[in-house]
Structures are given as C-alpha cells and as structure tokens.
N, C-alpha and C positions, 0 to 999 in steps of 0.2 A: 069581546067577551073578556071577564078578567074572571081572575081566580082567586077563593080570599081561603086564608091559615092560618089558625091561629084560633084560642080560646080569649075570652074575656071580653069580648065587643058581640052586639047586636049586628049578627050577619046580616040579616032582611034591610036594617038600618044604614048598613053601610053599603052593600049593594044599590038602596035606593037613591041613597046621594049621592053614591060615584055615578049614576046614572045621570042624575041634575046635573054635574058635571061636566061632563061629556058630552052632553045636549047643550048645554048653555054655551061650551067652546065650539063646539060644529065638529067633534073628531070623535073616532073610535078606533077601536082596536087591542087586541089581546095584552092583557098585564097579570102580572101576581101581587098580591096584595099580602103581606106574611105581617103578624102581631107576633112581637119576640119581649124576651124578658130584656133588661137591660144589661147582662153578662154574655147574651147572646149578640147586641147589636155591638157592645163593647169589643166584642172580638174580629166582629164584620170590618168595626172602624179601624183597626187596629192593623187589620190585614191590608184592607185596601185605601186607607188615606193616611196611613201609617199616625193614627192619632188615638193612644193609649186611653181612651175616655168614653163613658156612653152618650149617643146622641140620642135625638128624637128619631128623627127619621134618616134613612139612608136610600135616597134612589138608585138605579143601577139601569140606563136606558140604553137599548140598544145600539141605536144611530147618537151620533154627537153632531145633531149639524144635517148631517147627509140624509136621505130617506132608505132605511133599507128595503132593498130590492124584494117586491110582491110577484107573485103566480096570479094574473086576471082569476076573477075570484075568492082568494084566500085570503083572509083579515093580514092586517099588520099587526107585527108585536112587537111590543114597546117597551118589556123591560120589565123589571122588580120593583115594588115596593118595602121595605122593611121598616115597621115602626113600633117602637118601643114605649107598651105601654105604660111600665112605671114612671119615663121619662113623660110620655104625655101629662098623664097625673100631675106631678112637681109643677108641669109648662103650666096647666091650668090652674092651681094652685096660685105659682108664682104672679100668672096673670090677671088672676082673678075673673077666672072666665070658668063656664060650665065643663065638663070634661067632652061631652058631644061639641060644644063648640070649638075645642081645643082638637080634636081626632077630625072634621070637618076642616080646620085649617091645613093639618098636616096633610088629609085626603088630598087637600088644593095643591097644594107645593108639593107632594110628591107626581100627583097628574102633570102639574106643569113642567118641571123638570124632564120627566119623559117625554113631553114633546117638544122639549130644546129649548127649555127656557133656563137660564142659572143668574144669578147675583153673584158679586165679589165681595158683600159684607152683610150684615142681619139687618141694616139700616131702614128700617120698615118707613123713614119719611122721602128718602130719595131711589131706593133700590127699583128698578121699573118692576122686575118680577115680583116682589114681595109690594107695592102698590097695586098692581094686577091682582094678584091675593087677595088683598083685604077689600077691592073694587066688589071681587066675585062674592066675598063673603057676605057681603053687605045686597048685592043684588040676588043672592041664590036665597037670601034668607039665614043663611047659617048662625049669625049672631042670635043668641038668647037672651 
C-alpha cells in the first residue's frame, strides 16, 4: 500500500500506475509518495545530499541492500518518495515529452530505487537502472 501527498497530480492516475508498476516488477509493499514545490525539495537536497539545488526526485529507502526485517503478515515498507513538480515540468519541457509521461518516469525511478536499485551517472545509454526504466517505460505503455 503506499501513500500519495501532495496537490497538483491526478491521484486515481497516479495510484493506477504505481499499481502497473508494482505488478509488472513482481513486488509490493508500503511507500509515500509526497508532490513538493521545488524550494521544498531544494531544501530536502540540501540537507541530505549536501547539494544546494532543486532535483526532480528524491528517494529516501529504507533498506540499502539488506531486507528490512517483516512480522509474518505485515507489508514491507520501502521508503519515501519526493518529487518535485515544477522540476518535472522543466524535465518534460526540456525533453519534449508529455508532463504524464515525464511523472510516469520519475514514478519508475523512484519505485526502483526503493528497491535497491541506483546508477552512478544520468547516462540513460549504459546506466543498467535507468536502461531498466526506459525498458519499463516502453513495456508498461508509459510513452505518449
């Protein structure tokens, strides 16, 4: 189950495709999903990756690696979301992509991240994570 916050996004919308998500990887489990302005995420970035700037998104996952420890029964939870919509905008903009299609990518890469996946550069032609991304994008339907 995750949790979404935040004004300016089609909740039902975004609920249904974290849903495709999460079906299309094989995994579930409890997250927050928070829509923030970009002086808000700018501050998140600031604090904890010590980088004075706004991003798009910011994950924040529990386990690094490891699984954290479940009670038979009780969901796993995997961590925060944070993503910043004006920064989406620009991204889509910049991309020339639709702004659903641009919030659909970031949805990917912040899912993926929480479940221990990361890159060491934005290099969308050799990076495995962000190849896995644009695989998903392209088989979930996401592209407009």
């Amino acid at each position: 189950m995750f949790y979404i916050e935040g004004d300016g996004v089609d909740a039902d919308k975004v609920e249904k495709d974290v849903g495709r998500i999460l079906s299309y990887l094989g995994e579930d489990g409890g997250f927050s999903i928070h829509f923030i302005s970009d002086g808000e995420i700018q501050s998140l970035n600031r604090e904890y990756r010590d980088k004075d700037e706004p991003t798009d998104i910011l994950t924040f996952a529990l386990s690094d690696g490891e699984a954290f420890p479940v009670m038979e029964g009780e969901e796993r939870e995997l961590g925060d979301i944070f993503i910043s919509l004006e920064s989406m905008r620009r991204n889509a903009e910049s991309f020339s992509v639709s702004e659903d299609e641009e919030l659909d990518r970031l949805l990917v890469h912040g899912i993926l991240h929480l479940l221990g996946r990361d890159h060491a550069t934005n290099d969308f032609s050799s990076e495995p994570m962000l190849l896995e991304q644009e695989k998903m994008m392209d088989d979930l339907g996401f592209r407009c």
